[in-house]
C-alpha positions, 0 to 999 in steps of 0.5 A, spaced: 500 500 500 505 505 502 510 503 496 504 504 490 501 511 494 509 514 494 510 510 487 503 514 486 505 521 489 513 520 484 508 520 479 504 526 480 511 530 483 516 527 475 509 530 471 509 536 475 515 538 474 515 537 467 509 541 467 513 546 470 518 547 466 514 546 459 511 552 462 517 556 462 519 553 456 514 556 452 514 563 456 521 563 454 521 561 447 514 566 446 518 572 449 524 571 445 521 571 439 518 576 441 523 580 443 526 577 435 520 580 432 521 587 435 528 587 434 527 585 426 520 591 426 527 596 429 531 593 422 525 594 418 523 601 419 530 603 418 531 601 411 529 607 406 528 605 398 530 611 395 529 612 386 535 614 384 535 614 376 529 610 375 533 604 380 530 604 386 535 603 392 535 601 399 538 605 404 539 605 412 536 611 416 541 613 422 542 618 428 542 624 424 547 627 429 552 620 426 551 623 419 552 631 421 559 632 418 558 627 411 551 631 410 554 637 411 559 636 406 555 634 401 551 639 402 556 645 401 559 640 395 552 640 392 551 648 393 558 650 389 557 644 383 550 648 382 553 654 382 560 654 379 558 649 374 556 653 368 554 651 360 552 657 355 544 655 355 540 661 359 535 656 360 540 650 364 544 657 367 538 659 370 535 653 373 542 651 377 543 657 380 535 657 381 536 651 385 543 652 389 540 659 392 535 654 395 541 652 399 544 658 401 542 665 404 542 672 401 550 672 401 549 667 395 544 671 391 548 678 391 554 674 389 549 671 383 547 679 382 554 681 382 556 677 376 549 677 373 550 684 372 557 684 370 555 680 364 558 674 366 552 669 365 552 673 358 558 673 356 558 664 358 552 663 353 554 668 347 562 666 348 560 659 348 563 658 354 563 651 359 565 651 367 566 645 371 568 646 379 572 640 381 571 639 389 579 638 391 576 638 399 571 641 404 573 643 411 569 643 417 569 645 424 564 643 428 565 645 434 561 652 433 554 652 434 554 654 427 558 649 423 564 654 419 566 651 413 572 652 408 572 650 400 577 648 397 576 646 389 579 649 381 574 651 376 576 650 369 573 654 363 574 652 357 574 657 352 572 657 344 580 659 344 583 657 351 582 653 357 583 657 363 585 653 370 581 658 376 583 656 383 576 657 388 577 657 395 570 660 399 568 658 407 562 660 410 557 658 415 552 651 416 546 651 420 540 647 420 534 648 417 527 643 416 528 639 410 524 640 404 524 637 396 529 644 394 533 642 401 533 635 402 539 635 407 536 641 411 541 646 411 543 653 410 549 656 407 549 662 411 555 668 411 558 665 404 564 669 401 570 668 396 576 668 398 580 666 391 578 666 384 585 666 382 587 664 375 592 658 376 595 658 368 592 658 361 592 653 356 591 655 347 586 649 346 
């Protein structure tokens, strides 16, 4: 009688126990995959699909703070290549200034006014006259609250007769500002000077 009620009671102990740690297996196991799901959620809502020349591309969003000084620089470099980069059609010239005074403030367009005014668009599209800006670097101090940058890139003019090597050296300041379709990376050029156009050398073509 004793034994068959303790063999009874082992019994009931052994299922139990397997009871129990089934229990906590399948909690375990439902709040890792939980925790998995979550995590795959995280990933999912970081993934970006951007259309780039009619591609569509996948990108990683991020912490803008990581991104500031490779935002910043491709912001300046985009400014400068809009407003440097030139062709003798009024109606590209136009655009591309139209779209790089976007990206900076008053200091841009009196430079643009200047050179308006001066006949120098003028003389790009009757002269038949090309311009391309080469971006040799892009200094930044971001230790200040605005961020102060110094440009450092050559223009080269080609002429109908000659090819003109121009070195161009500005620097200015950054600040952000929200973003929009005319300034994807939401900021502002702000106290913009040239420092040097200088002509480095001339080539006959």
């Amino acid at each position: 009688m004793f034994p068959k009620t303790k063999n009874i009671e082992m019994s009931f102990q052994l299922i139990r126990g397997t009871c129990l740690v089934a229990i906590l297996g399948s909690f375990g196991l439902g709040a890792y995959l939980f925790y998995k799901e979550n995590e795959a959620e995280r990933r999912m809502a970081q993934r970006l699909y951007i259309l780039y020349n009619g591609k569509v591309m996948q990108a990683m969003a991020g912490d803008r703070r990581e991104n500031i000084p490779v935002e910043v620089r491709d912001h300046v470099r985009t400014f400068h290549t809009l407003f440097f980069n030139l062709d003798p059609d009024e109606k590209e010239i136009e655009a591309n200034l139209g779209q790089a005074l976007y990206l900076a403030d008053a200091t841009a367009k009196r430079v643009y006014m200047n050179l308006k005014e001066s006949g120098y668009y003028a003389d790009v599209i009757s002269a038949n006259i090309s311009q391309r800006l080469h971006v040799d670097s892009i200094e930044l101090d971001l230790n200040t609250p605005e961020i102060y940058f110094r440009f450092y890139g050559q223009e080269t003019i080609t002429r109908p007769t000659s090819i003109v090597t121009r070195e161009l050296l500005t620097e200015g300041y950054v600040r952000e500002v929200s973003r929009s379709d005319n300034d994807p990376h939401g900021y502002l050029i702000e106290r913009w000077t040239i420092l040097s156009n200088r002509d480095l050398k001339t080539e006959a073509r």
